[in-house]
C-alpha positions as a printed NumPy array, in Angstrom:
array([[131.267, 168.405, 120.68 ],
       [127.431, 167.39 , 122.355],
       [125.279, 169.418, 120.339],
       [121.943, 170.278, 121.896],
       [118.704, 169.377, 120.274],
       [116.453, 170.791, 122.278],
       [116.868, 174.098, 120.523],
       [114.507, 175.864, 118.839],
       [114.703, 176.705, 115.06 ],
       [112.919, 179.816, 115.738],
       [114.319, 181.297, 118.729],
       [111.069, 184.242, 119.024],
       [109.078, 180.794, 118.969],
       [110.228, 180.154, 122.936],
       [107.504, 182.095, 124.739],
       [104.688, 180.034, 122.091],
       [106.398, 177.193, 123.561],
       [106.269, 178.011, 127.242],
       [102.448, 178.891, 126.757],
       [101.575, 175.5  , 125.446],
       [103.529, 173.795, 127.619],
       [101.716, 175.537, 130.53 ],
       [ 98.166, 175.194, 128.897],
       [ 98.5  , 171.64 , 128.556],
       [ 99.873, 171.031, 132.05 ],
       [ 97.071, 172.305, 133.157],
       [ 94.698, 170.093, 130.917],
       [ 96.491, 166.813, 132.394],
       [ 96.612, 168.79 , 135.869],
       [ 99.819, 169.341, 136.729],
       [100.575, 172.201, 138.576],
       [103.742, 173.873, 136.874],
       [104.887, 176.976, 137.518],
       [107.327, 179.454, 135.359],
       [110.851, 178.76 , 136.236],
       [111.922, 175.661, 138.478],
       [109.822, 172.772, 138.21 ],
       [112.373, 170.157, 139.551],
       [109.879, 168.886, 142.065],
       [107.296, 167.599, 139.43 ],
       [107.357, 163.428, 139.296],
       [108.722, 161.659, 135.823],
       [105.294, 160.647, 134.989],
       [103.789, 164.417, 135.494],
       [106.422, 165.495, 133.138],
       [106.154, 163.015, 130.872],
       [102.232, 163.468, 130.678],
       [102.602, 167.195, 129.997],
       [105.253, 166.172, 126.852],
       [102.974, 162.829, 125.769],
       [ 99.988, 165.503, 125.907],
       [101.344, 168.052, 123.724],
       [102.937, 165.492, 120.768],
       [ 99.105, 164.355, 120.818],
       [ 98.181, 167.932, 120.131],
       [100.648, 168.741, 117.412],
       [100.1  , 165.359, 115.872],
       [ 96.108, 166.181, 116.183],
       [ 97.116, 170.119, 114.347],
       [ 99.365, 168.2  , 112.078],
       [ 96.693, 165.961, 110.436],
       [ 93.721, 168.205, 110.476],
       [ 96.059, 170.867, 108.576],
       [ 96.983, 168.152, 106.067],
       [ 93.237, 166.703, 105.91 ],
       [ 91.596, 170.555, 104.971]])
């Protein structure tokens, strides 16, 4: 049995999710919308995802550094 590990550990934590996924897309400018985003280019999508490790790295090590 495939188990899926996209899933969230915190299910509640899906809409915090969405948000920063949509507030960094728009950082890199990429134009997503909610819903269906098929019609975005591997390298948009992967900028958006490269983008936000970068940003929960960044959180990561200035929580660890205070």
């Amino acid at each position: 049995m495939a188990r899926n590990s996209n899933r969230l550990v915190n299910p509640s934590a899906r809409e915090a999710m969405n948000r920063f996924k949509m507030e960094t897309a728009n950082e890199v400018g990429v134009n997503l919308k909610q819903g269906y985003n098929g019609d975005i280019t591997a390298r948009e999508a992967g900028s958006i995802g490269g983008q936000m490790v970068k940003k929960m790295i960044k959180a990561y090590e200035d929580s660890v550094s205070t």
